[in-house]
N, C-alpha and C positions, 0 to 999 in steps of 0.2 A: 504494500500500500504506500502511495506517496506520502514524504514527509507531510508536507501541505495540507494533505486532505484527511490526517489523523483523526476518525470520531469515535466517539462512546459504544462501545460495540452495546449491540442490542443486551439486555440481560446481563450487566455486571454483577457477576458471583455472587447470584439473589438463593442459591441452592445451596444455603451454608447450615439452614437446618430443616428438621423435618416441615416445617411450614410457617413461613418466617411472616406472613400475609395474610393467611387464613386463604378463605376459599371465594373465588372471585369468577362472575357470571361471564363468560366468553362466547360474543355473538360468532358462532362455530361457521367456516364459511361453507359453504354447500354441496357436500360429498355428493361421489359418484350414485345415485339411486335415490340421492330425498329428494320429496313430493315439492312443485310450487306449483299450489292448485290442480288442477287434470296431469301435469306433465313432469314426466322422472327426469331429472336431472342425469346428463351423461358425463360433461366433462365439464371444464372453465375453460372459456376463450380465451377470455382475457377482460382489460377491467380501462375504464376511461371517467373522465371531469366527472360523467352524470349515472355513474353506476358500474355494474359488472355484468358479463355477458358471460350465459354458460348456454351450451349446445344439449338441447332436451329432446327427449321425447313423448311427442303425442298420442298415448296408447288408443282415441278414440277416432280419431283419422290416418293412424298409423303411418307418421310422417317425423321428419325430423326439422326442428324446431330451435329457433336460437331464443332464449331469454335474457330480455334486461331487468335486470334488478336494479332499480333505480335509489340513488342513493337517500336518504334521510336527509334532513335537515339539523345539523349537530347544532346545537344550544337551544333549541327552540321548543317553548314551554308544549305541553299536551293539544292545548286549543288553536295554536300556530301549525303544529304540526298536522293536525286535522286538514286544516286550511290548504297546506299546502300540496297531502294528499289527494284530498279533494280536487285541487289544482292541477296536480300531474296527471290524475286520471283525466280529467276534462279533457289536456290538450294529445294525449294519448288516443282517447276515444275520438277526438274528432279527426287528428292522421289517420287511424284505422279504417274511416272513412274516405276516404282517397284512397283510390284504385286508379296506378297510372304504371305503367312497365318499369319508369325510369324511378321508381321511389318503391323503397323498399315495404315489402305488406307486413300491414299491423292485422293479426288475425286475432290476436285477444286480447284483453285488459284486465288486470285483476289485484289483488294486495296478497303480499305473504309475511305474515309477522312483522306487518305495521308500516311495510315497505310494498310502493308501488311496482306492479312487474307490465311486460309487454313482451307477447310473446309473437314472433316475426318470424319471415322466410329469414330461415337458414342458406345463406349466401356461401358457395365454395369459392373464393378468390383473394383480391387483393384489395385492399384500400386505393384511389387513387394516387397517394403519395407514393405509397408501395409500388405501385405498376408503374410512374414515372421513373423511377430510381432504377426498376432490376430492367425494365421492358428499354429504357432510351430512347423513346417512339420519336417519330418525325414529327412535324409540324403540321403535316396534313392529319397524323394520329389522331396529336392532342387534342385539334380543333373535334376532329369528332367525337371525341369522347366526352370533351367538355360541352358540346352541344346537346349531345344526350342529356348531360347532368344538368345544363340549361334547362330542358324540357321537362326534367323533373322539378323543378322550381319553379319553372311558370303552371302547371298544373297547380301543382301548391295553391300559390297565388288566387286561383282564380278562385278557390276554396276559402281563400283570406285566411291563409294558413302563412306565417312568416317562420325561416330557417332560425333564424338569428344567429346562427355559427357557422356558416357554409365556408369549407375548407377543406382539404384535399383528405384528410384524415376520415371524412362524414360522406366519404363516396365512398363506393365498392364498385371494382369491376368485377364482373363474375368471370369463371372458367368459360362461363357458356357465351363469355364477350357481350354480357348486360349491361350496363349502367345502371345504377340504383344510388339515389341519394338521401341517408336517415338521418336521424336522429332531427327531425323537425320540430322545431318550436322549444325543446325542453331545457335549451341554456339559459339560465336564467340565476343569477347570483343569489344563493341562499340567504342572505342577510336584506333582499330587496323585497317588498307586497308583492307576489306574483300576482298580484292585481294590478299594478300599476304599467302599462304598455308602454313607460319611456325606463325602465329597468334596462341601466349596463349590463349587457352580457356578451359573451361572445368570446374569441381567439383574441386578442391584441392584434396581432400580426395582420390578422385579416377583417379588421372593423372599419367600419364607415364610420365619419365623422359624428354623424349624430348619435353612434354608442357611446362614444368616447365622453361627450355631451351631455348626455340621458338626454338628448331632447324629445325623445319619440322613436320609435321604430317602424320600420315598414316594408313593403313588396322590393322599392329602390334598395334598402338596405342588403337586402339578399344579394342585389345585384354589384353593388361597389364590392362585395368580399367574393364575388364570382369572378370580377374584373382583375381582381388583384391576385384570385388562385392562377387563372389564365393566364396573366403578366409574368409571374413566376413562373410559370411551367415552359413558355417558352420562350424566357429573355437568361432561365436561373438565377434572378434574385426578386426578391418582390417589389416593388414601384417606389414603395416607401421601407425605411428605414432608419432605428435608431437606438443608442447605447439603452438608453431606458425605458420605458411604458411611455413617462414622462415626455421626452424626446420624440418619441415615436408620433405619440397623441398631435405635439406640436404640427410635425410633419403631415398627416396627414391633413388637419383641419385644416392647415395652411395653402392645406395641395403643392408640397415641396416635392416634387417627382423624383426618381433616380431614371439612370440607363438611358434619358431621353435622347440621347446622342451615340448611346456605345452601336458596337458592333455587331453585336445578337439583337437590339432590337434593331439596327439599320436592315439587320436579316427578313423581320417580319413583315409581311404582304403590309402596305400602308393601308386599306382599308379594313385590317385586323387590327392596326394602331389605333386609326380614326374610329373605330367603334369603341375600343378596351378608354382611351382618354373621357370619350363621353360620358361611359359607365363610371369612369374613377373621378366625375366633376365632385367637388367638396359639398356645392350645394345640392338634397336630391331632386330641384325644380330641373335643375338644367344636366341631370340622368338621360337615357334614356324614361321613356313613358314607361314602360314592362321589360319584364324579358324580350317578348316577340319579336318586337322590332330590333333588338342585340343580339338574337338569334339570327335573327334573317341575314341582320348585318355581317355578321362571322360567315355565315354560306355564301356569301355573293360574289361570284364570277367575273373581271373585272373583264375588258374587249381583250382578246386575247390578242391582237396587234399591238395595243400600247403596251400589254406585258413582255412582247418579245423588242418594242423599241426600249424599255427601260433595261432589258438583259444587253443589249447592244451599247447602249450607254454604261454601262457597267464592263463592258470589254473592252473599251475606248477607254475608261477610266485606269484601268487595268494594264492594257499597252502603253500610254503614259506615263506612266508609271515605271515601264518597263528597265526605262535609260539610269535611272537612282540605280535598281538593283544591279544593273551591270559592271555599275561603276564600284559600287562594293564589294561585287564579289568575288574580286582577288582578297580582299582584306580579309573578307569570311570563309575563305579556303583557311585560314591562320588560325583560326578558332577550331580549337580543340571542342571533337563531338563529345557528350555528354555519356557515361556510363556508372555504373552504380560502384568504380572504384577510382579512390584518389590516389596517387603514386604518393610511398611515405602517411599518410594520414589512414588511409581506411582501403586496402591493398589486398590482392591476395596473401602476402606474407604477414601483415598485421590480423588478415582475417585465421588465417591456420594458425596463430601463436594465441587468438583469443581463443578460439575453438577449443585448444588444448588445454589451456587454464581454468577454462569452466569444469571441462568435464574432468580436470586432473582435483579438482577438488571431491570427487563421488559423492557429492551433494544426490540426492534421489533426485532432483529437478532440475538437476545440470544441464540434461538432455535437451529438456525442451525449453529451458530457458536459452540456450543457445540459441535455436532454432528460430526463436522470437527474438532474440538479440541479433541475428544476424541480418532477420528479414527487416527488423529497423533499420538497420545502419546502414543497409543496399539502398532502403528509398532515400535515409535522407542523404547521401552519398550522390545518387541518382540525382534529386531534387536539386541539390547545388551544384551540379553537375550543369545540369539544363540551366539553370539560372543564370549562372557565368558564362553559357553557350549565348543566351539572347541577349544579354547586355554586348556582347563581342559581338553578333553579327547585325544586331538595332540595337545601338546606343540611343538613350533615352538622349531625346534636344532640352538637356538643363542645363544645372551648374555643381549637381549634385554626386556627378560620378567619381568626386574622392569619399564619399561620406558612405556609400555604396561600396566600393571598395573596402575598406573599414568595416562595414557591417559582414559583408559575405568572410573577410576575414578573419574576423572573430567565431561566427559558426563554422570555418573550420578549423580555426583552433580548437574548438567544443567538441569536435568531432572526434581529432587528432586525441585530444587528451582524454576524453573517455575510452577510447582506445586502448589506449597506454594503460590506465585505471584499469582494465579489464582483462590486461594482460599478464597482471598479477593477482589476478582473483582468490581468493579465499573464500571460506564458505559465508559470510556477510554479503561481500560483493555479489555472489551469485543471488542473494538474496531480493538484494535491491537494483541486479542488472536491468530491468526491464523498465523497473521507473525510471532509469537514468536513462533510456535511449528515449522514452516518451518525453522526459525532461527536458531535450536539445533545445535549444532555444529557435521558435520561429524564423523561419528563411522568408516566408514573403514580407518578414517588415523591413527588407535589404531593398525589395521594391517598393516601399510605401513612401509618397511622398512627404506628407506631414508628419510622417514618425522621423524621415530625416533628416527635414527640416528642425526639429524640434531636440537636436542632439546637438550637445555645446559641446565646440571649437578644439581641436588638440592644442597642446603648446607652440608658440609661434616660431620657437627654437627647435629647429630642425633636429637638434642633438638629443633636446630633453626631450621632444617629441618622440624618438625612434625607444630611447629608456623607458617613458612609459608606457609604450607599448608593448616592450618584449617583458615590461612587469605586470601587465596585464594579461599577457601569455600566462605567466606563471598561476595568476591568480585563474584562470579559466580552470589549469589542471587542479588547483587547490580544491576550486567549484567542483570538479569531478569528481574526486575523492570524497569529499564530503557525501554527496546525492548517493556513491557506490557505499557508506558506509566507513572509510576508512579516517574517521574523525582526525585520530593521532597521529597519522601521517600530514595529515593537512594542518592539524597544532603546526606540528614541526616546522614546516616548510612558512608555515606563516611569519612569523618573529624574521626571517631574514630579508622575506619582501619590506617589510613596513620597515628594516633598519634601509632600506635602500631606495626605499622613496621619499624620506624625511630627506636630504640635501636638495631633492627637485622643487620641492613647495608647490606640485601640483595640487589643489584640494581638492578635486575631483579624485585624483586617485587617492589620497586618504581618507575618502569619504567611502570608496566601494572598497578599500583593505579593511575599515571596523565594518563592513554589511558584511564582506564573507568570513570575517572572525566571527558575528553576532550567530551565523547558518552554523556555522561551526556548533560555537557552546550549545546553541539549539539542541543540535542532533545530537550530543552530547549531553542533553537533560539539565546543561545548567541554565535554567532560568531565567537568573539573576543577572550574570554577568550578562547574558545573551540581548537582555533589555538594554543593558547599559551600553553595549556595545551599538544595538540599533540605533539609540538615543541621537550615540556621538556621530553615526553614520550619517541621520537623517539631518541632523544642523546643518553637518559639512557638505551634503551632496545638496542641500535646499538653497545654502547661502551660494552655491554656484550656479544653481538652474539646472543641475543635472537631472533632471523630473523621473526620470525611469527609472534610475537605482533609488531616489528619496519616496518612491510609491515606494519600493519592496521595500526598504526600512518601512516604513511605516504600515504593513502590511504583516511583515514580523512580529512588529510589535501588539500587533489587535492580538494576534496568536500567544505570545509568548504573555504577556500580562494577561488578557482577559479570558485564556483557557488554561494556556499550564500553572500561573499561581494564580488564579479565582478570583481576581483583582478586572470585576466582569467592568464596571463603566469606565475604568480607566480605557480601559483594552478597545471598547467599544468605541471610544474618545478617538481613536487614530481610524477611524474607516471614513470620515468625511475628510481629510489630509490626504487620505490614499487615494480613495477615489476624485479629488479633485487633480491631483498632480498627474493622475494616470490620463486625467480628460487631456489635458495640458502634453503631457508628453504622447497623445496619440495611441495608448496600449493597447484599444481595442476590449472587446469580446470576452477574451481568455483571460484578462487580468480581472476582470468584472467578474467572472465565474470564480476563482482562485479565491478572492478578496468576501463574497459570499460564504462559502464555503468556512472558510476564517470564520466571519460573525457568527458560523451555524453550530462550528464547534463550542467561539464562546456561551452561545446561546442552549446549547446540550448541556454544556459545564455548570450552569447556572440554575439549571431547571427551567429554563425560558423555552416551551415547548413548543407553544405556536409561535414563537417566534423563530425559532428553529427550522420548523416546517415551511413557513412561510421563505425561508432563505434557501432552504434545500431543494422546493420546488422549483424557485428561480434559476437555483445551479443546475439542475437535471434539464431546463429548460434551455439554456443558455448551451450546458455543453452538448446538447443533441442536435442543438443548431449548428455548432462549429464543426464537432469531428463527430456526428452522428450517435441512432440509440446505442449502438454495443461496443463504443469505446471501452481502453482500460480507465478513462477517467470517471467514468460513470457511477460504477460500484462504489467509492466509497460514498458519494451523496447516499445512491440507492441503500447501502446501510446506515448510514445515520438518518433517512427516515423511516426505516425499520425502525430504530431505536429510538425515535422519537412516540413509535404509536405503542412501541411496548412499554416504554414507560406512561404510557398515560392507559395501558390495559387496552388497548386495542387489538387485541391480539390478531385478531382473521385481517384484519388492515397493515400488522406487521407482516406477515406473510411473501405477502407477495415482492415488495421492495427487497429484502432479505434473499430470497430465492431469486429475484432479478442479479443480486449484487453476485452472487456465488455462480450466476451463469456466465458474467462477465468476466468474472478474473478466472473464472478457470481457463477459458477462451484466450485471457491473454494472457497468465502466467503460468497455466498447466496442471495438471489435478494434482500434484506433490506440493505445492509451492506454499509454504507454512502461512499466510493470509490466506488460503483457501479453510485449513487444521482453523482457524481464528472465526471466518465466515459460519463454517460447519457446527462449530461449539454455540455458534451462536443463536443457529437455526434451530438446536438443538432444545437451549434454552426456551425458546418460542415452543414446541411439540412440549418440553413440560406444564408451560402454562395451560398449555391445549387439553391438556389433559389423557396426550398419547403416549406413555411412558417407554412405549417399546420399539418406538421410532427414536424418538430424543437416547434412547440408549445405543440406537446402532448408528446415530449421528455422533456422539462422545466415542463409539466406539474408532469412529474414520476420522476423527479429530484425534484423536490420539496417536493414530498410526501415522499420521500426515507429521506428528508432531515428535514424534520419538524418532521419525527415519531421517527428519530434518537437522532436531536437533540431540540425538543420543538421549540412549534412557535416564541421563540424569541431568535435567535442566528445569531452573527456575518453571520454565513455560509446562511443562506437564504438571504443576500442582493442582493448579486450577481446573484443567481435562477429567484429573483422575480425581477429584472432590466431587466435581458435577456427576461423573459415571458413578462413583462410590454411592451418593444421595440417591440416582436414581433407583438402581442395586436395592439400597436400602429399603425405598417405597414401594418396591416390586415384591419385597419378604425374602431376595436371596440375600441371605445377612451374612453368610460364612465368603459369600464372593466379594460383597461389600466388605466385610470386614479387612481382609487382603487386598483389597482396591486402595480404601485409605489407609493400612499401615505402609502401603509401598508410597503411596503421594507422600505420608509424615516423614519417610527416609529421604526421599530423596526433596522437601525442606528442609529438612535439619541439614544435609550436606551440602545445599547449593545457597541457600539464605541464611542458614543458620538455626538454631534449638532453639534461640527463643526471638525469632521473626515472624512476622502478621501469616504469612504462609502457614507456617506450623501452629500456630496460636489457633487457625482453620481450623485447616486438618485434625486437630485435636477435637476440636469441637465437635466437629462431625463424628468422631469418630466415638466420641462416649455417648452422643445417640444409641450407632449400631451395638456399642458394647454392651448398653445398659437391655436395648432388645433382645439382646443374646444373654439376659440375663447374668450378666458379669458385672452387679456395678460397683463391686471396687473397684474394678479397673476401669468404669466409665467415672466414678468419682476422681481418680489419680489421671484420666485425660484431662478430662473439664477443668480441673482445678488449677494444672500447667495452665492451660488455654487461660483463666483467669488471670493468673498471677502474670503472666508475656500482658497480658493488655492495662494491668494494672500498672506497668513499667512503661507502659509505651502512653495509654492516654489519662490517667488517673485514677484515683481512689472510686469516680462516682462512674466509672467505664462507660461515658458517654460516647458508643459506637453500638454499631447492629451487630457485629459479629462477637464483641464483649457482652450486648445483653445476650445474646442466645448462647454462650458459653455461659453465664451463670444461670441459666432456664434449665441447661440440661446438669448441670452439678446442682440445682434443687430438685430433679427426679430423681439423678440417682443416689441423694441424702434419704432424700422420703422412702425407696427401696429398701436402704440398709436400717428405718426407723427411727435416722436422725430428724427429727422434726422440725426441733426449733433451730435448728443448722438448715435446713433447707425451705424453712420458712425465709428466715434473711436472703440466703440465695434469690429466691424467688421474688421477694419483694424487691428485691434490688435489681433487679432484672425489668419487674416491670417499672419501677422508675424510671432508667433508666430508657427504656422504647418512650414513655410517657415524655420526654424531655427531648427524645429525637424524631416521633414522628405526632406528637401531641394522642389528649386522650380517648379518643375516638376510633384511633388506625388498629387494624384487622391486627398488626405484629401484638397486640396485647393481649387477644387470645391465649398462644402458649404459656407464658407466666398465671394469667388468671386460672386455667384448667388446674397446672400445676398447683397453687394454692389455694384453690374447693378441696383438691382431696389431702392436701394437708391440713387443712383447718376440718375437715373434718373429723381425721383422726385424732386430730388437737382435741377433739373436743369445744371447737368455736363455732358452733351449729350457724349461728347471724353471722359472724363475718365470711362463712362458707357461702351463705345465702345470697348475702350482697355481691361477694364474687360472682357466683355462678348468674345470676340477675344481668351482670355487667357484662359477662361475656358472652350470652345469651342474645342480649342487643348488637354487638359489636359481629357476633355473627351473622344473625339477621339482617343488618346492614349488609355485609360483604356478599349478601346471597347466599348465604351458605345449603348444601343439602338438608334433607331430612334426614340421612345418618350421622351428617353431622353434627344436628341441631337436638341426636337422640341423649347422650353422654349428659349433654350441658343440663336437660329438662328432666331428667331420671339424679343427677346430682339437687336439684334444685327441689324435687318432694324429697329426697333423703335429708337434708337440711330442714325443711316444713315438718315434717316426723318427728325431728330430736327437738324442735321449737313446740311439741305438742300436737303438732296437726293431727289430721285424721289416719291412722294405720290403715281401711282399708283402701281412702284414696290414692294413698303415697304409693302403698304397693302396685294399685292397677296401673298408675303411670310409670311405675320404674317395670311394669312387664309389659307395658305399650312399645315402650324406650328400647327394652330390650330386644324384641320382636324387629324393630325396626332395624338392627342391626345384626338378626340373623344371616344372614347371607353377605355381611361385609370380608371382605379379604384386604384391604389395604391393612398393614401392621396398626396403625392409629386407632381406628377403628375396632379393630381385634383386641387392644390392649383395654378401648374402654368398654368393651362387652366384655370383658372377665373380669371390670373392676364391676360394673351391672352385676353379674353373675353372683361375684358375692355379696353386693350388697342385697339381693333378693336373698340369698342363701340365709343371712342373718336374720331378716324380717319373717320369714316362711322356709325354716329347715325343711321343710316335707317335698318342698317344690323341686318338680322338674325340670323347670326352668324353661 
């Protein structure tokens, strides 16, 4: 995983005891065979803005069937969410009316557990993005397809039926070469009246002014986002364009056009121009009237004579043209053709020396990270290859071709010296090769004009100029080591550059010497220094105008303060300095997405959830537009908003992002490669919440093997693997494999962290659970009690942490075992303090502690203060959702307390064999332990009973 894009893996080591939460309601997503209304669910399609789509079928027309399950409306109270039900069905039922070839069929309408569905031809194809992308079609295609999907939209219309998102993503082509265009009418911003017809909604990308607006919507509206999918499709960029929403908004109401001049659209037929400019007017008076006449326009045949004098004009153009190229083209006989190796930098001999380095490490993912390492470094090798081809045979007419020089310079130094970096591989480097060839720094900003315009001046001393350049060599390599992992190499080497550019007084280059020390301590986990470092970068690179390296400082620093030391508004404090110097120096897209990404972490680190989401979707937005959906840069977003929905209990919404993430990085770094071991455990996490124990076990089980082949059986990183397998283990009832799960995690803590580090301080804990299950609890009291005493040293007397309270939760069970009472009474209350002070008194984590002391104080002899417990956590269940075997324990404790206070003896007993009854047929260990404490509290009331 990129340093960059470091997030909270979904499920931080929440499996530290048997049920640290209590038990929590999981909208489960919709397996293979359950019911929605008449029709069995087959599979998941996949999932979009306004729902999820699974592939069903129809047992009573015996057909196959796609369902949307249309999403909920999240915050909105009972009588809103009616409303809005109500709402989607309306506009549902009245598409299902519409019967048109080109729009996909709504054949029913119905609700499944509170959610609106629509159940539709099942489509075998592609989206129209999709088909533009793999298909390449021509220009005579595209018109036709888009004409069909035209036709599907003026039917609409006539229906007085508006898209309000019409976009390439909301077409389908079929195999059977259909056109069908859905999802009509249902975009519509949750937080807006879907009563209100001037409601913003829609794609950004492809809105009509007046969404942008709210001023109203309409049949025109369809048409400006029809104009502008068409513009796209066959100019390849869309009309309008811009860094922000913001930006964007501006551009289009303005009617600020792009491409009106380029080349691709000088390609397109002018009365395909002259139509698409109508449709794209800002005001919708001066649209066209409908589709129809946009349609008709797109079809129209122009005299085929003027179209063969305007090709004749274009050859005349062309033979003119002729005498320039001749006259260059001895020059361009001198330009070296372009291939994907550089003589010395990235070479056959530099490629077989990396080759052998990788794999001479026997990393298990050496293989295939090569493989991927190689195919990088061909294209960008390739890339700048071509790049210095075209400036050598069309030299751009500026003033710009030394600063260009300069740039393409630089990325092959980048190239060169990751090379080099790679050609000393160890097993680190192999680890992080892949983000480093993804790393390279961009080639086309070598052709961007305002990015090099916007790069200050070298020194005017031709001497000092050439010194800091070949120090900036140096520093490129430092940059590679670093990005490869090799921190201490790159210390080293540092301290000699910065003694040798103090005499030049350049302060640009002392400004990017503390920014690649500050990446350094970064990667290096210091913090502290890494701040201070940025600090002094971003003064020095700011007070010269260097605006590209003063955004990365100050884009380090969002990182480095406001997620690694928790210092959230400072950290936040540096994203509008970033973001403005990035505007200033031109960075583009990808610095936009990076710098996201940054706020998303600090906003995970924070517990800022939707605000998290909110940044993460941007970034998935952002990078899908630059380098497409199944980059390597994609996965970590797509995991950290998995870890955004599991922490807020979303569980069937974590799912999918999570399983996204694990399909990309396997794609790009290969099924061995320990972020895969990290994705795995994490998806794993997610199937326990789910409540599938035996999936989440043979996911720990291929997280472990990913993880032990990676990095050998005794490493920090397996403690965690083999705690989460060991918990599972444990809640399964196989306790003698549990038990050898985590005495093997406690070993190899105590030897890689040490006997009394948070590792083992775990593992202990967990492990006098299984000992005390296994009916050992001295030796579950002499784990526990370690685990105690390591956090009483690490965070104090009042062991304000979640894994100190659940270590003294389970050393007050297994006191209460051995008959220590008033020893594990303490324990216990101290424990639940404890949760009471870190997640306040209401949270499910105060269950375990309250269980634990009903049945101490009952043995105490404190019939009311058992009462009030069990009362307490009685509610605190019921909150969490809890089951009715859950809920048996707590209400069979609660008449045995009413009993010894007097109550009725034969009511207590029917409810303690109601209670009991209800946990007949339980198998989870929890469960089992409180039907034998049932058992014998029946046995005492009613010796004769059978129970």
């Amino acid at each position: 995983m990129s340093s960059h894009d470091d997030v909270t893996l979904a499920g931080e080591p929440e499996l530290v005891t048997k049920q640290t939460r209590g038990s929590r309601k999981v909208e489960g997503r919709l397996l293979p065979g359950a019911p929605v209304g008449r029709y069995m669910v087959l599979s998941r399609v996949g999932a979009g803005g306004m729902g999820v789509v699974y592939a069903a079928y129809d047992p009573e027309l015996d057909r196959k069937v796609a369902i949307k399950l249309l999403r909920g409306v999240p915050g909105k109270g009972s009588f809103d969410g009616q409303r809005e039900r109500r709402w989607l069905k309306q506009e549902a039922q009245a598409l299902a009316k519409l019967a048109h070839p080109n729009v996909t069929a709504i054949h029913d309408v119905g609700e499944h557990e509170g959610r609106v569905f629509m159940a539709m031809e099942f489509i075998d194809g592609l989206t129209l993005g999709q088909w533009l992308e793999q298909r390449r079609p021509s220009a005579s295609e595209i018109l036709e397809v888009f004409v069909k999907a035209g036709e599907g939209l003026a039917a609409a219309h006539e229906q007085e039926l508006v898209h309000r998102d019409f976009k390439p993503d909301n077409v389908m082509v079929g195999r059977d070469g259909r056109v069908r265009v859905m999802d009509f009418g249902l975009a519509r911003e949750a937080t807006n009246d879907a009563a209100d017809p001037s409601v913003r909604a829609g794609t950004p990308a492809y809105m009509a002014p007046e969404q942008f607006l709210g001023t109203g919507v309409d049949a025109r509206t369809d048409q400006f986002s029809f104009c502008v999918a068409l513009w796209e499709a066959l100019v390849g960029r869309r009309p309008y364009e811009g860094e922000t929403i913001a930006s964007l908004m501006d551009a289009v109401v303005e009617g600020r056009r792009l491409d009106a001049g380029s080349t691709a659209w000088a390609k397109v037929p002018p009365w395909v121009r002259q139509a698409l400019e109508r449709g794209l007017e800002p005001e919708p008076e001066r649209r066209w009237p409908s589709m129809t006449p946009l349609l008709h326009e797109l079809q129209r045949r122009p005299d085929p004579r003027r179209w063969v004098w305007m090709l004749g004009a274009g050859g005349l153009a062309v033979l003119a043209g002729g005498t320039a190229w001749l006259a260059r083209s001895s020059e361009a006989e001198r330009c070296e053709a372009p291939s994907g190796s550089i003589a010395g930098v990235w070479d056959e001999a530099r490629r077989d020396a990396v080759a052998r380095a990788l794999r001479g490490t026997g990393a298990p993912h050496a293989e295939a990270t090569w493989t991927r390492v190689e195919a990088g470094l061909d294209a960008y090798a390739t890339e700048l290859g071509e790049i210095r081809h075209r400036l050598c045979t069309t030299p751009p007419q500026d003033e710009l071709a030394g600063e260009r020089t300069v740039c393409l310079d630089h990325r092959t130094r980048a190239l060169g010296s990751l090379a080099e970096v790679l050609e000393g591989a160890d097993a680190m480097v192999v680890d992080e090769a892949v983000d480093a060839v993804t790393g390279l720094p961009e080639l086309g900003r070598c052709l961007d004009v305002a990015y090099l315009s916007a790069k200050v001046a070298p020194p005017e001393d031709p001497v000092v100029a050439e010194r800091v350049e070949a120090l900036r060599g140096r520093l490129t390599r430092i940059e590679a080591m670093t990005i490869a992992g090799k921190t201490e190499e790159a210390m080293e080497d540092l301290q000699p550059v910065r003694e040798a550019a103090e005499p030049l007084g350049y302060e640009p280059l002392t400004g990017e010497i503390d920014l690649a020390a500050a990446r350094v301590r970064a990667r290096r986990g210091q913090t502290k220094e890494s701040s201070e470092l940025a600090r002094a970068a971003f003064e020095h690179l700011l007070a010269v105008g260097e605006d590209e390296a003063a955004a990365a400082a100050a884009k380090l620093l969002v990182a480095q303060l406001g997620d690694r030391q928790g210092r959230t508004e400072e950290g936040l404090g540096w994203v509008a300095p970033a973001r403005a110097l990035a505007r200033r120096a031109e960075l583009g897209l990808g610095f936009e997405a990076d710098l996201r990404m940054a706020v998303a972490n600090v906003q995970l680190a924070a517990g800022g959830l939707d605000a998290a989401e909110q940044e993460l979707h941007r970034v998935l937005e952002l990078r899908e537009r630059l380098y497409g959906p199944e980059h390597s840069t994609i996965y970590p977003a797509a995991l950290g908003l998995g870890s955004v929905y599991a922490q807020r209990g979303e569980i069937d919404h974590a799912f999918e992002p999570v399983e996204r993430a694990l399909r990309i990085a396997e794609r790009a770094l290969g099924p061995e490669h320990p972020d895969i071991g990290a994705i795995v455990l994490n998806l794993g996490n997610l199937y326990v919440e789910a409540g599938d124990l035996e999936r989440a076990r043979s996911l720990y089980a291929r997280s472990l093997a990913i993880t032990e082949g990676v990095r050998g059986p005794m490493h920090p990183q397996l403690v965690l693997v083999l705690n989460n397998l060991g918990t599972v283990e444990q809640r399964q009832g196989d306790l003698r494999r549990s038990l050898a799960t985590l005495q093997r995690a406690l070993s190899v803590a105590e030897a890689t962290d040490g006997p009394k580090s948070p590792n083992a301080a775990l593992t202990l804990t967990n492990l006098a659970l299984v000992q005390q299950r296994l009916d050992q609890p001295e030796q579950a009291e002499a784990s526990a009690r370690r685990a105690v005493e390591i956090w009483e040293q690490r965070v104090g007397p009042e062991l304000v942490h979640p894994h100190a309270a659940s270590a003294l939760n389970n050393l007050g069970s297994a006191l209460s075992t051995q008959g220590q009472l008033d020893a594990a009474h303490e324990a216990l209350e101290r424990s639940l303090q404890a949760w009471e002070q870190l997640a306040g008194p209401e949270h499910p984590a105060l269950i375990d502690p309250l269980r634990g002391l009903v049945m101490v104080e009952l043995r105490r002899g404190e019939a009311e203060v058992a009462r009030v417990a069990a009362e307490r956590m009685l509610a605190l269940q019921r909150a969490a959702g809890a089951s009715d075997e859950e809920l048996a324990f707590t209400e069979a404790a609660i008449a045995r307390a009413r009993l010894s206070l007097g109550g009725d003896r034969e009511a207590a007993l029917s409810e303690i064999r109601a209670a009991r009854q209800r946990l007949a047929r339980a198998t989870a260990p929890e469960r089992v332990a409180e039907r034998d404490q049932i058992d014998q509290w029946q046995l005492e009331l009613d010796p004769a009973s059978d129970r």
